[in-house]
Backbone as CSV, one residue per row, in Angstrom:
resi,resn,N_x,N_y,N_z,CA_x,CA_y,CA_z,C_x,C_y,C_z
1,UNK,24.342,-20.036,-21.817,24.098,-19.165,-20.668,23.375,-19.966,-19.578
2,UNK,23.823,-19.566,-18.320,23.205,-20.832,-17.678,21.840,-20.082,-16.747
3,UNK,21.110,-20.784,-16.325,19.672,-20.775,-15.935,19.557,-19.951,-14.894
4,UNK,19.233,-18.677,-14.301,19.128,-18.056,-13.335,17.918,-18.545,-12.049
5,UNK,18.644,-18.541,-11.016,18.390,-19.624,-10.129,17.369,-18.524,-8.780
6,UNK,16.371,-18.890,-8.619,15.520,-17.756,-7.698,15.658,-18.809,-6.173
7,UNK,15.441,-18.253,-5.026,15.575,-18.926,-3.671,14.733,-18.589,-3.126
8,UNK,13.174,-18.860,-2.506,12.090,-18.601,-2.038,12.393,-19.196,-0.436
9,UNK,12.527,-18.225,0.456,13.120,-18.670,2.206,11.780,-18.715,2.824
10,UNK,11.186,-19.326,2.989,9.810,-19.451,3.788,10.118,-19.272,5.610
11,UNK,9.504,-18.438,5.910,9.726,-18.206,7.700,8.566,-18.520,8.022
12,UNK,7.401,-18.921,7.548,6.025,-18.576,8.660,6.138,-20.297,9.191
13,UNK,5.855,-20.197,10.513,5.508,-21.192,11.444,4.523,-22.379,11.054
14,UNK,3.836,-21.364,10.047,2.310,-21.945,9.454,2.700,-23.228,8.824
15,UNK,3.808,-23.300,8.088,4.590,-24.045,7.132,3.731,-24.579,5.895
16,UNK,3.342,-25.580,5.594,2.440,-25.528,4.332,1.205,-24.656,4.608
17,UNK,0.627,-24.676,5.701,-0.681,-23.603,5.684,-0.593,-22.361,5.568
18,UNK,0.616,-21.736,5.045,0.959,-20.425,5.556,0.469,-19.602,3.929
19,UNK,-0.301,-18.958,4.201,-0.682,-18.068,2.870,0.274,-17.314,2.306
20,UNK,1.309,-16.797,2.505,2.398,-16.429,2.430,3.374,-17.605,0.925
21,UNK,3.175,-18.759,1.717,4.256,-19.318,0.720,2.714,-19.687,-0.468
22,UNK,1.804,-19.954,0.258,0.544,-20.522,-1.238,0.900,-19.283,-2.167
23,UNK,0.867,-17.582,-1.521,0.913,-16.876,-2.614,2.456,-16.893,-3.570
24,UNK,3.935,-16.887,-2.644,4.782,-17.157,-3.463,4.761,-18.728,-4.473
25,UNK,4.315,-19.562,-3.946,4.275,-20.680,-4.781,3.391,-20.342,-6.278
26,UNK,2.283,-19.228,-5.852,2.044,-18.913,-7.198,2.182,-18.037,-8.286
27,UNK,2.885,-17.035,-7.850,4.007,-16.252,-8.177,4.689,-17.117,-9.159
28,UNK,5.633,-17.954,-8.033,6.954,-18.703,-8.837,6.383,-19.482,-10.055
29,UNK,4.825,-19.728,-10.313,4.764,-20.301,-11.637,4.914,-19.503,-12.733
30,UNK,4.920,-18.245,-12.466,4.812,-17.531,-13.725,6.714,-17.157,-13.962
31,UNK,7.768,-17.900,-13.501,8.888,-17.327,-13.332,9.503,-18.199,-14.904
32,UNK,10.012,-17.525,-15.182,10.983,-18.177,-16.585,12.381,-18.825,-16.081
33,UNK,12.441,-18.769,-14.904,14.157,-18.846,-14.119,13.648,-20.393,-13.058
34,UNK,14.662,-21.309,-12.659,14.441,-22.275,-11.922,14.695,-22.005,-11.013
35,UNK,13.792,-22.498,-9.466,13.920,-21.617,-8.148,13.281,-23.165,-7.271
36,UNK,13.395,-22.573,-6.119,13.506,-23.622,-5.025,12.719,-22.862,-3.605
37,UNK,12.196,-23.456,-3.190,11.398,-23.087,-1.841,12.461,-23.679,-0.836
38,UNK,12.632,-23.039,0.286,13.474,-23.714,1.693,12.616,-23.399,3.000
39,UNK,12.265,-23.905,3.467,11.364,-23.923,4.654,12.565,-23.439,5.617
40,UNK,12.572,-22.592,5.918,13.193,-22.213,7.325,12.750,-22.465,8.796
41,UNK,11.729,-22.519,8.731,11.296,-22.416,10.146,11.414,-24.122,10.329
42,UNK,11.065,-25.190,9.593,11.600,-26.470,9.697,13.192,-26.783,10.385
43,UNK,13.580,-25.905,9.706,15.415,-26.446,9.923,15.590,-26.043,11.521
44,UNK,14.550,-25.586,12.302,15.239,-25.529,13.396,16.139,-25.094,13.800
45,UNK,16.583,-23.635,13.857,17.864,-23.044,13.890,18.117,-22.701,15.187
46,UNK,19.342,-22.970,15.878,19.408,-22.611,17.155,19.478,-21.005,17.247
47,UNK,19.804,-20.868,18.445,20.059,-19.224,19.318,20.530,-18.962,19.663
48,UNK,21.815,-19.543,19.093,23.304,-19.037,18.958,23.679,-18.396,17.947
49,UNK,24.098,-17.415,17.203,23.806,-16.534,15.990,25.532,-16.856,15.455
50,UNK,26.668,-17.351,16.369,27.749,-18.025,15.904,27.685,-19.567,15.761
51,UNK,26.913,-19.895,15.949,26.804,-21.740,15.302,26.660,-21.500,14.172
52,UNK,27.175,-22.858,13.330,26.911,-22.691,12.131,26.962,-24.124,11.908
53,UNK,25.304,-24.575,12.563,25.014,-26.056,12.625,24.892,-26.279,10.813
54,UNK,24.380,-27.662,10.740,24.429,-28.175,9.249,23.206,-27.633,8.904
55,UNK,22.326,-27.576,9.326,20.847,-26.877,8.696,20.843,-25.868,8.043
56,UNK,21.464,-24.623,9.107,22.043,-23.120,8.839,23.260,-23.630,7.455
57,UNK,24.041,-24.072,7.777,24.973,-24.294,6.323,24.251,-24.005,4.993
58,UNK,23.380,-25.375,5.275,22.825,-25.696,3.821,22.123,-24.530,3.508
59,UNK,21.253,-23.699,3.967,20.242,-22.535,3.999,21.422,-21.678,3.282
60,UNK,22.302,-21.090,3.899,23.735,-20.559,3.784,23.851,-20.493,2.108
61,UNK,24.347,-21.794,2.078,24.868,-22.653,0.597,23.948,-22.157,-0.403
62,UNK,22.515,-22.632,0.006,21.577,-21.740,-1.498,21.364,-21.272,-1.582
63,UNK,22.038,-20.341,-0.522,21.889,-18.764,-0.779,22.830,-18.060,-1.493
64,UNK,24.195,-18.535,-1.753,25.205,-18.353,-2.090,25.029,-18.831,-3.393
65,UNK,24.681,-19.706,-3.644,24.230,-20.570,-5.249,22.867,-19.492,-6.203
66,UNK,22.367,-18.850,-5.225,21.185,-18.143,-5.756,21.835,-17.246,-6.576
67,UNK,20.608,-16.421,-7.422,20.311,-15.351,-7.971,20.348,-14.204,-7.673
68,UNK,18.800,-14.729,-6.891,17.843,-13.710,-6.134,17.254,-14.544,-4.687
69,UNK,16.943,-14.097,-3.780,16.598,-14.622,-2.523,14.974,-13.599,-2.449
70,UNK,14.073,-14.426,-2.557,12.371,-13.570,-2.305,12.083,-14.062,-0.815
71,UNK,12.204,-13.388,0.663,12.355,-13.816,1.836,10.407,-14.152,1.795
72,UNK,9.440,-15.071,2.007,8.597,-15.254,2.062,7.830,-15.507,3.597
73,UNK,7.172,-14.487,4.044,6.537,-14.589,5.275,5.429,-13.913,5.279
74,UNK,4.652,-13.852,6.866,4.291,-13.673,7.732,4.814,-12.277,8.547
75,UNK,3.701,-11.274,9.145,4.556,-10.382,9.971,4.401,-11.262,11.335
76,UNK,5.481,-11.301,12.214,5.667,-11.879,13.317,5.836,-10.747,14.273
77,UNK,5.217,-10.023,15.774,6.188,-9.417,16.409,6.856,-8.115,15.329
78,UNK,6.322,-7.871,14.595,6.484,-6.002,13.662,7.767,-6.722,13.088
79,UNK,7.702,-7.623,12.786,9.336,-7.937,12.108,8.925,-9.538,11.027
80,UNK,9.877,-10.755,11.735,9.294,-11.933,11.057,9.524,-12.789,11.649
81,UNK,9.535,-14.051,11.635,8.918,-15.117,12.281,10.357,-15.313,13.398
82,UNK,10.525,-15.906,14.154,11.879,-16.104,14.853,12.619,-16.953,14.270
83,UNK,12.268,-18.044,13.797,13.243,-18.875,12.965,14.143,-18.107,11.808
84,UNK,13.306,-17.260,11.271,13.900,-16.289,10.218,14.662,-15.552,10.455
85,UNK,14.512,-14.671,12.179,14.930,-13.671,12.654,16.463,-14.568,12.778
86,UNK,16.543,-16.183,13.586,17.709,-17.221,13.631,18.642,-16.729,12.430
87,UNK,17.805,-16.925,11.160,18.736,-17.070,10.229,19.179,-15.713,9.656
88,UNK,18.708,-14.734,9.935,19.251,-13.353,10.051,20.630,-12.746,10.623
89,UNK,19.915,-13.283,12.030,21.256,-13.378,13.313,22.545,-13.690,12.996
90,UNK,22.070,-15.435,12.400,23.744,-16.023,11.794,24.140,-15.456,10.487
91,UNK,23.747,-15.036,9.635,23.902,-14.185,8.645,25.067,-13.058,8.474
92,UNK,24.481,-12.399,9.309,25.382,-11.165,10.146,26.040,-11.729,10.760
93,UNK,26.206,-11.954,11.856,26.739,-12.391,12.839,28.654,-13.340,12.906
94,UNK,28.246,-14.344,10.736,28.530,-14.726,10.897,29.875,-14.464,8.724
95,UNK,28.898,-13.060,8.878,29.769,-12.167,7.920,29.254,-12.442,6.490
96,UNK,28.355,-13.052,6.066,27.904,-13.275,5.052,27.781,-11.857,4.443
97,UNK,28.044,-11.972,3.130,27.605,-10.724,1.991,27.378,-11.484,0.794
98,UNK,26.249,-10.997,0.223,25.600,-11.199,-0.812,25.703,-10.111,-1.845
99,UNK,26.356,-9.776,-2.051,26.554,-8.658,-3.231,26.422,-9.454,-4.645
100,UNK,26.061,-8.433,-5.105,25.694,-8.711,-6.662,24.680,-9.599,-7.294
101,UNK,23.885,-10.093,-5.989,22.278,-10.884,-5.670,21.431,-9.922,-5.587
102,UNK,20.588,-10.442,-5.774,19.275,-9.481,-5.243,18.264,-9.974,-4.529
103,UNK,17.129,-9.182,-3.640,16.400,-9.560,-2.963,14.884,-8.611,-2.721
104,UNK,13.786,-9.701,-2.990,12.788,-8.893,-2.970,12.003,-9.571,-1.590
105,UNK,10.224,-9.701,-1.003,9.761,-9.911,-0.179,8.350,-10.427,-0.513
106,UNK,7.966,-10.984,-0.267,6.207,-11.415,-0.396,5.904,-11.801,0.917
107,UNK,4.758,-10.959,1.430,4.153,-11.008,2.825,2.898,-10.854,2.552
108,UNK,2.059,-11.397,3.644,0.887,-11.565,3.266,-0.428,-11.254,4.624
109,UNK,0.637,-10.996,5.163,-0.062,-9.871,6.740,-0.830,-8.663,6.526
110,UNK,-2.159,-8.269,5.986,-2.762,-7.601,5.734,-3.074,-6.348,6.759
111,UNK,-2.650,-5.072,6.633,-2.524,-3.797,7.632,-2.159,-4.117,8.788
112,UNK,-0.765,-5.198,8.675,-0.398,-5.680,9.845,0.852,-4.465,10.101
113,UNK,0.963,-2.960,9.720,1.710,-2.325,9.631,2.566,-2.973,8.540
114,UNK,2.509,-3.280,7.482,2.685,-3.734,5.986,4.015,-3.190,5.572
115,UNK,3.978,-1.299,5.115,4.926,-0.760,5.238,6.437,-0.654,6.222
116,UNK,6.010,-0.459,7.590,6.944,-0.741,8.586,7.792,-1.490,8.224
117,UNK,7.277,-2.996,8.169,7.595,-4.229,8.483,8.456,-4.633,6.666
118,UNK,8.058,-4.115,5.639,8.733,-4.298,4.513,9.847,-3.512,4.068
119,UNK,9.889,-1.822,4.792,11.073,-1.036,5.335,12.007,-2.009,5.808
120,UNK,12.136,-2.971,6.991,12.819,-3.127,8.037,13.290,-4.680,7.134
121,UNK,12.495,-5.326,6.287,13.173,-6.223,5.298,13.792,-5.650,4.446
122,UNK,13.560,-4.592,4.006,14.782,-4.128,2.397,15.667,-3.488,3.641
123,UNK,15.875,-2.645,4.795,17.232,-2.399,5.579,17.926,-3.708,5.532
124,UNK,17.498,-4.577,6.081,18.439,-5.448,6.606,19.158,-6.185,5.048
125,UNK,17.831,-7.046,4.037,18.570,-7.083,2.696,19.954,-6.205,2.432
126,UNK,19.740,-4.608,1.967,20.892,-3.879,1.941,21.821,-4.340,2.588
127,UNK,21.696,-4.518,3.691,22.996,-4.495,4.908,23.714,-5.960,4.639
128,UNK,22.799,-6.908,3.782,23.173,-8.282,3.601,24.564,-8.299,2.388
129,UNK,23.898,-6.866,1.635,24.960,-6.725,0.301,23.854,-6.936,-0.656
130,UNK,22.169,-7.432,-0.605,21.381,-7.576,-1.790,21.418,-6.148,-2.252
131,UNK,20.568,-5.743,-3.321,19.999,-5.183,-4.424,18.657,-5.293,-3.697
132,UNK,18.077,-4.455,-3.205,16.234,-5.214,-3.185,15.448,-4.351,-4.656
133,UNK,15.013,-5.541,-4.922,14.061,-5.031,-6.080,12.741,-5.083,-5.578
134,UNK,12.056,-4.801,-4.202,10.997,-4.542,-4.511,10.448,-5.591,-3.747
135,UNK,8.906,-5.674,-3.063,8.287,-5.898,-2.262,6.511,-6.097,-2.556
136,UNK,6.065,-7.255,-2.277,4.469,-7.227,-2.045,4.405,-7.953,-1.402
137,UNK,2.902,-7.140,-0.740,2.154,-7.934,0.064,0.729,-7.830,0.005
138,UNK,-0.542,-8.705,0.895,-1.858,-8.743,0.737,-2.534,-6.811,0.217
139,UNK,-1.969,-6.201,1.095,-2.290,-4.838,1.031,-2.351,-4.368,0.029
């Protein structure tokens, strides 16, 4: 049986300083499944939501290779970081479905409107084709 594969998408700007991924990074030790962190906000995604530069690909690709996708942020603007929002855009935009994956959230924006903002991640998940299993944050 082969190894179930977890995908940790990091959006905060913060990039290693971002409390967000320190808390998923410690999460993911307690995981029995092999998983991978992807810095998003690194890859630089343009603002064109039909490009589908090589950065966006690869992001794309292990997402498609995944399991489960745990979107890891920051509240940005009642939503998430813009690089993230990038890779959202092309997502949609660019017909992706993820069915039969799943997707949960770890945020770490404390009464940053917490609820709102973790609503508006499991909508869009759904709309991706995930499963969301579920959501934490500092709160």
């Amino acid at each position: 049986m082969a190894m179930k594969k977890v995908l940790f998408l990091c959006g905060s700007p913060r990039r290693k300083r971002s409390a967000s991924l320190c808390t998923a990074k410690y999460m993911a030790s307690f995981l029995d499944y092999d998983y991978e962190f992807v810095d998003v906000a690194k890859a630089r995604l343009s603002t064109d939501p039909r490009e589908a530069e090589p950065a966006f690909l690869k992001i794309a690709e292990k997402m498609q290779t995944a399991d489960a996708v745990v979107w890891t942020f920051g509240a940005w603007l009642l939503f998430v970081s813009v690089q993230m929002q990038y890779l959202l855009d092309k997502l949609f935009v660019q017909g992706y479905d993820f069915s039969g994956k799943v997707a949960a959230a770890v945020m770490t924006s404390v009464r940053v409107q917490d609820d709102f903002i973790l609503n508006r991640v499991r909508f869009v998940s759904e709309q991706l084709g995930f499963g969301y299993v579920g959501d934490v944050s500092a709160e």
